[in-house]
N, C-alpha and C positions, 0 to 999 in steps of 0.2 A: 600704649599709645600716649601721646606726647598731646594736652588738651591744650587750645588756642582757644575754645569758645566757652570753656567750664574749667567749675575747678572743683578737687576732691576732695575732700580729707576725712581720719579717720582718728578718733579722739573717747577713750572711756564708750567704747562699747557704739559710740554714736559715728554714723558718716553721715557730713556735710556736703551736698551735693549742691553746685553753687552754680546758676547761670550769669557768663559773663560777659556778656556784651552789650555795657551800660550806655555804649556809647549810639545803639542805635536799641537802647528800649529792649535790651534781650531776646530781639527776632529770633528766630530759629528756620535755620539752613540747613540745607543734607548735613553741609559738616555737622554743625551742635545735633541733629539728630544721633549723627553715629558714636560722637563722643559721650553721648548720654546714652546710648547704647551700653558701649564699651563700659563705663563707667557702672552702671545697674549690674551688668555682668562681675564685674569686679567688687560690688557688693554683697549677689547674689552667692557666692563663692568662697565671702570670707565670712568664720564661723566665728569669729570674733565682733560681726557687726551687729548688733541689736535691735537698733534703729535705723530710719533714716531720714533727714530735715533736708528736704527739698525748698531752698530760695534764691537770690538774687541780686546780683547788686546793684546798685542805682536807686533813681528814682520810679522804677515801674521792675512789675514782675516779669512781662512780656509783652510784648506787644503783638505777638502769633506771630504770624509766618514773614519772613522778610521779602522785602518789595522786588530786590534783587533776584533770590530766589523762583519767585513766584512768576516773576517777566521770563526767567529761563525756562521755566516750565510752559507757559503759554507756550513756545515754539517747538515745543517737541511732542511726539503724536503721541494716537493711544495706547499703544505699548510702554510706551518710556515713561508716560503718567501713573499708568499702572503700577510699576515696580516704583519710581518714588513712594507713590502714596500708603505700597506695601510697607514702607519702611517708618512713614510715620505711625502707621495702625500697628507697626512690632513693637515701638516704643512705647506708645499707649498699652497696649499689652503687659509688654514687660514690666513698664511701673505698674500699673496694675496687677499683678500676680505675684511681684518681687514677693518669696517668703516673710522678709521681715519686714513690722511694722513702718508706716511710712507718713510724714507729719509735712504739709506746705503750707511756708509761710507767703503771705502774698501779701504784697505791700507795692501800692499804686496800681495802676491799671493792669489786667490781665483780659485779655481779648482774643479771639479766635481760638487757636489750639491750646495757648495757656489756661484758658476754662478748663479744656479736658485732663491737663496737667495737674491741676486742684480736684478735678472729680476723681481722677485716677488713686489717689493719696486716700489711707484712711482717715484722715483726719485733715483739717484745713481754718487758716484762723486765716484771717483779712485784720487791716486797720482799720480805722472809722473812714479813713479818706479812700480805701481802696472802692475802685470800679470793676465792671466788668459786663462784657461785650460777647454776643457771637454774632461777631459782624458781617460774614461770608455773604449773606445775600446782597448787602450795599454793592459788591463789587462783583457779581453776578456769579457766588461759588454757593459752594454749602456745606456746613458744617459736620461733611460726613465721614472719617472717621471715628471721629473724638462722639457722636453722637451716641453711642450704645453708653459708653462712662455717662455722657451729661444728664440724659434723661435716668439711666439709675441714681442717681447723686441728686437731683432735682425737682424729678417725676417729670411724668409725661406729658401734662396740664400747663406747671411754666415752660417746659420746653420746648413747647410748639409753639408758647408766644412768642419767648424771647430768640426762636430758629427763624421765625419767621419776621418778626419786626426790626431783629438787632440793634433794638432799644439798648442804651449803656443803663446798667442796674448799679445800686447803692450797695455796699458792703450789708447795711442791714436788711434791705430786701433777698443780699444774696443768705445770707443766715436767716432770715424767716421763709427761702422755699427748701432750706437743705442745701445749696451749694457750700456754704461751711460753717464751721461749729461755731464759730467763737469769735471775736473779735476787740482787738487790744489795742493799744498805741505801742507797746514795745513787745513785738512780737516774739524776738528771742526770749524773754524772759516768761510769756506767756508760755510759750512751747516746754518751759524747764521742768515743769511738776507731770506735765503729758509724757515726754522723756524719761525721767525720774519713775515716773509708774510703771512707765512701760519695762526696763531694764529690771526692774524688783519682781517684774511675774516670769515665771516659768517661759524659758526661749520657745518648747517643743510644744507649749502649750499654748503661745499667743500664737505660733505659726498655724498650729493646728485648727486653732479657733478662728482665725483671717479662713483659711481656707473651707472651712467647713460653714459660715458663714455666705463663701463664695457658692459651696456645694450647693446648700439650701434657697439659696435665693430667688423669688419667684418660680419655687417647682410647687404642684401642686400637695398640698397636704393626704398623700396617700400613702400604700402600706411600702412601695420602694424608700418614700423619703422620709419613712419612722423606720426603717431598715438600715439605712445609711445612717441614720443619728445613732442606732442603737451603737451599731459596730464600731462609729468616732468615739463612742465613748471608753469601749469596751479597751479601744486600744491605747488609750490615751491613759486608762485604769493600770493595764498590766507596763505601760511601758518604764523606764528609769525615771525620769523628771515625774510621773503621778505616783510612783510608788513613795519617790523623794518628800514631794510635796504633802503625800497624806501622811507617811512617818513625822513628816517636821510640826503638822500640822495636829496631831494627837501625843505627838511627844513636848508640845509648847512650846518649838525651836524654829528658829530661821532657817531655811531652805537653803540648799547649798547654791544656789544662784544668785542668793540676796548680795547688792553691791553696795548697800546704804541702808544705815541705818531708821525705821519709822520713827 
């Protein structure tokens, strides 16, 4: 696919997924949905990606759903709502599941579906000036697909406030309820040691660990979900990267995945 609304690249193990339409605030349209579709997929795929740094360019991260967009869909019925909206809830999906680790940078405002774009990411750094909005009720919608990501990523406390007031929030309010870790003035270089870690640990084992993380997550603590940990582990023991890791790690050696030196 030929991108008009992103852009890709693919650099030391790292893919750069870039939202590009600065010129109206990085809305997001069917098109940039399917292109970020296509694009996930085409990361999901290559075994050479490690990472992935989800940002932006301009002056804001996104501005949520375009206005354009959004009038098209007013005029088309419940069917045709339906399957758009299917398509924004696959891409939330899909960033959220991608196997390999996933880092957004957000810088300037992020508002409606772009929250859920940061909740989606394991990881999320803001700048001291970034905002953020779920603004859907101002304009009589709601913030329902991206809502199952924002309330995990925020809890369910601020997210009935800020679902229902669509109050714009401060970067450090959004890091003191959990919407993201960290926040810097120059976000690329914040994200370099987060990168840099990530690539020095075991592929089969950060994937494993995302997902198994995903497994466990609010299930209750009974004997299925100490059954499932047992057997993560168990496989994770006999497979190549843990045999790798614990020879390297009793023989005083770097792992054969290591790409940089400690």
């Amino acid at each position: 696919m030929n991108y008009h609304t992103i852009t890709l690249s693919v650099a030391d193990h790292v893919a750069w997924l870039t939202l590009n339409r600065p010129e109206v605030h990085n809305a997001f349209d069917d098109r940039m949905i399917a292109e970020l579709l296509d694009a996930l997929a085409a990361v999901r795929n290559n075994n050479q990606v490690r990472v992935l740094v989800l940002r932006s360019e301009g002056k804001n991260f996104s501005a949520g759903a375009d206005l354009g967009w959004m009038r098209s869909m007013a005029a088309k019925d419940y069917d045709e709502n339906i399957a758009d909206a299917a398509e924004l809830s696959r891409l939330m999906q899909e960033l959220d599941e991608l196997p390999q680790p996933t880092i957004a940078l957000v810088q300037g405002a992020a508002f409606g579906g772009a929250v859920g774009l940061a909740a989606c990411c394991d990881i999320a750094l803001a700048t001291p000036a970034s905002s953020f909005c779920l603004s859907e009720v101002k304009i009589g919608l709601i913030p329902a697909v991206i809502s199952p990501y924002v309330m995990r990523a925020m809890g369910t406390r601020q997210a009935r406030r800020y679902m229902l007031t669509a109050e714009r929030f401060s970067a450090e309010e959004a890091l003191r309820i959990g919407l993201v870790h960290d926040i810097a003035e120059d976000l690329q270089q914040a994200a370099q040691p987060l990168i840099e870690a990530l690539i020095n640990n075991s592929p089969a084992a950060v994937t494993a660990a995302k997902s198994l993380a995903m497994a466990v997550d609010q299930q209750p603590l009974n004997a299925n979900t100490r059954q499932l940990t047992i057997e993560r582990i168990a496989e994770i023991r006999v497979s190549a990267e843990g045999q790798e890791g614990l020879s390297a790690f009793l023989e005083k050696r770097a792992p054969n995945w290591k790409t940089t030196n400690e």
